[in-house]
C-alpha positions as CSV (number, residue, x, y, z in Angstrom):
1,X,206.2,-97.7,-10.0
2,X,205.4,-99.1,-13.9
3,X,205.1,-103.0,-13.7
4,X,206.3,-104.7,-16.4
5,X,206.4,-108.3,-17.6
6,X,208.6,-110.3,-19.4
7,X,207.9,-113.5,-21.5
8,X,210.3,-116.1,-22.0
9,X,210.7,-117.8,-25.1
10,X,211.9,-121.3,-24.9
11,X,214.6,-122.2,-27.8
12,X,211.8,-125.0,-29.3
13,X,209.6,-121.8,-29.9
14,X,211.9,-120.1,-31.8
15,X,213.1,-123.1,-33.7
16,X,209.7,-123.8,-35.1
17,X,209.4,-119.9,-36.2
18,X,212.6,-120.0,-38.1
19,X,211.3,-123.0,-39.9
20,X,208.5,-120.8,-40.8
21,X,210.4,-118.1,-42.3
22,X,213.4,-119.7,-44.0
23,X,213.6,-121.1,-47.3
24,X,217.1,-121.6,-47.3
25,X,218.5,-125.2,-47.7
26,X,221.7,-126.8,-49.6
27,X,219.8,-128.3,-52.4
28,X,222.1,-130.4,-53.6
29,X,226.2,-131.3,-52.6
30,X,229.1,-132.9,-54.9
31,X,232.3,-133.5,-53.7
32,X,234.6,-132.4,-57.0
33,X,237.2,-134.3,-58.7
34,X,241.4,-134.0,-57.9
35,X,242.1,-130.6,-59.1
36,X,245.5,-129.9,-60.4
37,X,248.2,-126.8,-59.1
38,X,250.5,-125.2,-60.8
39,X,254.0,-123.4,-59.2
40,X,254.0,-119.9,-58.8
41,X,257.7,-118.4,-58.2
42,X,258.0,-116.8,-54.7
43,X,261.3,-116.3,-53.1
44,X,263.3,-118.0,-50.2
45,X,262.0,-116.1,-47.2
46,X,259.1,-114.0,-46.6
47,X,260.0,-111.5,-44.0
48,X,259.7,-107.7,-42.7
49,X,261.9,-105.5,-44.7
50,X,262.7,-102.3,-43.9
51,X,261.4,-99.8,-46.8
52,X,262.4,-96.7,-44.9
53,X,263.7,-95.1,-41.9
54,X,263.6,-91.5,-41.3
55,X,263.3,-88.8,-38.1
56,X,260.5,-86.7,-38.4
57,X,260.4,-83.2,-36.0
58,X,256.9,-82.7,-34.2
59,X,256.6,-79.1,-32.6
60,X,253.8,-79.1,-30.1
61,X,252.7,-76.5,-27.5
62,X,249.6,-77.5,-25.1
63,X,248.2,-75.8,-22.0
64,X,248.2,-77.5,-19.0
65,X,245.9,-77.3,-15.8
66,X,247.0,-79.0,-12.7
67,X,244.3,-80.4,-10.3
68,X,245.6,-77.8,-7.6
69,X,247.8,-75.2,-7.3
70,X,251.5,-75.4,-7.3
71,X,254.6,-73.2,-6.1
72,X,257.0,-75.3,-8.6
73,X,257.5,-78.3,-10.3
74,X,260.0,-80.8,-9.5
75,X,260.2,-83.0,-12.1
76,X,258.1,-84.3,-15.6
77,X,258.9,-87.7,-17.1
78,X,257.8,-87.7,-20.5
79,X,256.4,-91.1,-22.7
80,X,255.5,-90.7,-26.7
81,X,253.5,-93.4,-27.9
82,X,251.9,-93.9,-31.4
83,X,248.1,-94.4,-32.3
84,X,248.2,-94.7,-35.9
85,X,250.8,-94.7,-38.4
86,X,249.6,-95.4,-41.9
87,X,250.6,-95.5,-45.4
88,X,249.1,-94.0,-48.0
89,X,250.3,-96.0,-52.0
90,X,251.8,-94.1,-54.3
91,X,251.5,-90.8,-52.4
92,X,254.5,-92.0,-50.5
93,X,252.6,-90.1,-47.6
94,X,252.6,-91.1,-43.8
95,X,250.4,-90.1,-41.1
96,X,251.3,-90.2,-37.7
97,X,249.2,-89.7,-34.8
98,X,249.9,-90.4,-31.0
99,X,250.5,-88.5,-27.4
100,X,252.8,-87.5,-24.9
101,X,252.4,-89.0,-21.6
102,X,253.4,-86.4,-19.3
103,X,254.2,-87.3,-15.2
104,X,254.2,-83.9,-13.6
105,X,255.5,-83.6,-9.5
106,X,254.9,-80.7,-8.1
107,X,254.9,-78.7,-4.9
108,X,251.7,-77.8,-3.2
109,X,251.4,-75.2,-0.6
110,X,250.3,-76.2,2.5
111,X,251.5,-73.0,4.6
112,X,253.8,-69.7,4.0
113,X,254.8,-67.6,6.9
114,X,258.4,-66.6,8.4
115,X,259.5,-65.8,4.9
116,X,259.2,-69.8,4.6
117,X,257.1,-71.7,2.3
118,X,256.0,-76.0,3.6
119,X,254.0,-78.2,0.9
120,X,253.6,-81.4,-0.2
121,X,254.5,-83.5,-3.6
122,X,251.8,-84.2,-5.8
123,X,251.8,-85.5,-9.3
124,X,249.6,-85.3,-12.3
125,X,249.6,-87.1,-15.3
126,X,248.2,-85.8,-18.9
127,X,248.2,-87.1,-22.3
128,X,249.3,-84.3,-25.0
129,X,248.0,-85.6,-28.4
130,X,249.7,-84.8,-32.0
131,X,248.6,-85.4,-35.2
132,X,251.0,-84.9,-38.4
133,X,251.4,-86.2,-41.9
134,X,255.0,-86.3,-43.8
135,X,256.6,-87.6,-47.1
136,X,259.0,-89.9,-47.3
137,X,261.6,-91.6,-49.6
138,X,262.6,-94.7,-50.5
139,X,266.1,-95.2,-51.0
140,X,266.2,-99.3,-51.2
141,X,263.2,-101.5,-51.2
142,X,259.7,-100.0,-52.4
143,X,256.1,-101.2,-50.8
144,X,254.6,-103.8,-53.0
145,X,251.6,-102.8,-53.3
146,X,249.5,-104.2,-56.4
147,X,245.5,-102.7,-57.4
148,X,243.0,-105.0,-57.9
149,X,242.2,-104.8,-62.0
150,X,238.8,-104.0,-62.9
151,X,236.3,-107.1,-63.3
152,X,235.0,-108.2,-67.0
153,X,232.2,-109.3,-68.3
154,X,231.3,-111.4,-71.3
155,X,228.1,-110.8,-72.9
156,X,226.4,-113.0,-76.2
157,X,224.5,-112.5,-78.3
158,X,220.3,-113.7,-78.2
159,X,219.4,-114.7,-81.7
160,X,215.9,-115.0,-80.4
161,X,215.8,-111.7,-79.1
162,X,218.1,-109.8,-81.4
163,X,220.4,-108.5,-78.5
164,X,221.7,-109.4,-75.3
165,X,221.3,-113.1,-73.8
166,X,220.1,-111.6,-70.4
167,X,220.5,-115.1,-68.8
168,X,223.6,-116.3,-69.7
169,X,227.3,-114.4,-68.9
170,X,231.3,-115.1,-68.2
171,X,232.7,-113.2,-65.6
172,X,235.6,-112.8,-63.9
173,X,237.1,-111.0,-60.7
174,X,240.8,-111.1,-59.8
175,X,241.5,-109.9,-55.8
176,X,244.8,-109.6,-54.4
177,X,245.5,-109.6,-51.0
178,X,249.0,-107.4,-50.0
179,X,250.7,-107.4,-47.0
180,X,250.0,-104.4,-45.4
181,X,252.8,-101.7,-44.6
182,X,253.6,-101.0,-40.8
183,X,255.5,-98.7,-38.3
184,X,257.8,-99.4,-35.9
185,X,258.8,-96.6,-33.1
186,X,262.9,-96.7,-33.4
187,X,263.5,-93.8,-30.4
188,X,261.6,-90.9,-28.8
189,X,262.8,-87.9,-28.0
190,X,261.0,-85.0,-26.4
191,X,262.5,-81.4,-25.1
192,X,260.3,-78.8,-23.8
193,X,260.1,-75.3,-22.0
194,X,257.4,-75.0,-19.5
195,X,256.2,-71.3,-19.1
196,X,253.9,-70.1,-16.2
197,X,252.0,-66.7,-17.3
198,X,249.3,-66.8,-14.8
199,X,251.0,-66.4,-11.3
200,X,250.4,-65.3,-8.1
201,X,252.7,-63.2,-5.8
202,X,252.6,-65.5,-2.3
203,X,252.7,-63.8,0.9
204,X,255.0,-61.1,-0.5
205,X,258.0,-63.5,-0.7
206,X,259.9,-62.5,-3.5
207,X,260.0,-64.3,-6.9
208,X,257.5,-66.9,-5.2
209,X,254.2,-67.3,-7.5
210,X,251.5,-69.9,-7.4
211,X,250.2,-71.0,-10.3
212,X,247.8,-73.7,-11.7
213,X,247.5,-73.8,-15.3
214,X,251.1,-73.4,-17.4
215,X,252.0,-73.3,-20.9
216,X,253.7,-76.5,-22.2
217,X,255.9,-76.1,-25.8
218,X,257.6,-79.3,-26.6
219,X,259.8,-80.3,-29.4
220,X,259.2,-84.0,-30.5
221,X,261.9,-85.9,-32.3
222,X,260.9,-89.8,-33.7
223,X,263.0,-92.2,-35.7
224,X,260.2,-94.3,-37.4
225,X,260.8,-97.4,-39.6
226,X,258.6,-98.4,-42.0
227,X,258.3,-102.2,-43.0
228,X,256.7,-104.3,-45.2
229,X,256.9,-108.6,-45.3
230,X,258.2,-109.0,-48.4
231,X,259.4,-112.6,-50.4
232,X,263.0,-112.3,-50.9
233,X,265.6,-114.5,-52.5
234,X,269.2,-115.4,-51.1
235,X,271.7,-113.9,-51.8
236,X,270.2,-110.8,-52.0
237,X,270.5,-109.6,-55.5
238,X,273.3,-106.4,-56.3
239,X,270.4,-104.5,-58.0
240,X,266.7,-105.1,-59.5
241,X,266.8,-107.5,-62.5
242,X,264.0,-105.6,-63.8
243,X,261.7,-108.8,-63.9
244,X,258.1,-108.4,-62.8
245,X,256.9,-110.7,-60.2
246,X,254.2,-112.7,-62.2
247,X,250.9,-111.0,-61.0
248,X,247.5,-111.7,-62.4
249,X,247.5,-108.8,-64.3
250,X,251.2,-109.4,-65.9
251,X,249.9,-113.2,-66.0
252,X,248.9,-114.7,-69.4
253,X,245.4,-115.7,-69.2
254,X,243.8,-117.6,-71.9
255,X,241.4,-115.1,-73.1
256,X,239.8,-114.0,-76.8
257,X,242.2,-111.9,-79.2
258,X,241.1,-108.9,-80.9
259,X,241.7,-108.7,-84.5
260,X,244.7,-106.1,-85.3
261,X,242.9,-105.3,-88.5
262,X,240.0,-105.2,-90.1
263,X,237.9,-108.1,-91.6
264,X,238.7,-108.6,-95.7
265,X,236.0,-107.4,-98.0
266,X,234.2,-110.5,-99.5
267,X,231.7,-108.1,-101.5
């Protein structure tokens, strides 16, 4: 057998090599002035309002291998959950993905004979997944969802050089963070047909087969709600004013003007 050795590094070590290698230091530390705020209208509340509710139809079919074989299945209990629901902006798409959880019971042979069959109950449990995508409408409230604009920069001019002042610029950069849009699972509902194709005939007993793999087709029904935390105002408002909700880019910023028309001729 390979030996091998290992060194330990105490932490005073390594303290002295990152003193070494790093340059970095807070060079120099003010604590600033009182800085004024302004308001910026909001509403009453901020909640989670409902931007849509619809029912969306999922047809699955899966094939399904039990861990032994089986003369009949007593019962399957049936679970959808969700793994993802998300939504895109202004495609007004949604795309769901999740499984069934399927329970199965079933018989298992454990001896035929007097035109008699004896077994035992056994279960099995199996995730079918799904994976769709649908459009929706909005019939009430929309998603607020607001792009950051583009970032500008503000260049001079280098008399020195005759162009650009390389060392000197104004920039700015607006980021807004929204709230993001999410599901909520209203009901499930699942109905399916279970077909077994692949049987075996058992000790000549009629219309007794023994099968292990079956053919599962399920139709999936989901009431989904789709919600977004929104700042209202109380009472709720008949219809939309029409106002925009002051944004930074529908905000007045103090910046330059462009002339509307060209310079007057002196010469």
């Amino acid at each position: 057998m390979d030996n091998y050795s290992a060194t330990v590094i105490s932490s005073e070590a390594y303290a002295s090599k990152c003193d070494r290698d790093c340059d970095a230091a807070v060079l120099k530390a003010d604590t600033l002035p009182k800085a004024d705020n302004h308001p910026w209208p909001g509403g009453d509340f901020k909640i989670p309002r409902i931007l849509s509710e619809f029912v969306i139809q999922i047809d699955s079919e899966s094939k399904i291998r039990l861990n032994e074989p089986a003369y009949e299945i007593k019962r399957i209990e049936k679970q959808v959950f969700l793994t993802q629901c998300r939504y895109i902006p202004t495609t007004d798409k949604v795309f769901i993905e999740g499984y069934i959880r399927k329970n199965i019971e079933y018989a298992a042979r454990t001896c035929s004979k007097n035109n008699s069959i004896a077994g035992t109950i056994k279960d099995t449990t199996v995730h079918v997944p799904f994976k769709v995508y649908t459009k929706v409408d909005f019939h009430g409230a929309k998603p607020q969802i607001i792009p950051n604009p583009p970032s500008l920069t503000a260049r001079y001019f280098d008399q020195k050089r005759m162009g650009k002042d390389i060392r000197e610029a104004d920039r700015s950069n607006v980021e807004i963070f929204n709230e993001p849009v999410f599901c909520e699972l209203e009901w499930a509902a699942v109905y399916d047909a279970d077909i077994n194709d692949k049987g075996r005939p058992i000790d000549h007993l009629l219309n007794e087969e023994e099968f292990k793999e079956f053919t599962d087709k399920s139709v999936i029904y989901l009431c989904i709600k789709l919600l977004q935390k929104q700042q209202v105002c109380w009472p709720f408002p008949i219809k939309d004013d029409g106002k925009k909700k002051p944004y930074p880019q529908n905000t007045d910023w103090k910046t330059p003007e462009y002339p509307k028309k060209k310079p007057d001729i002196i010469f």
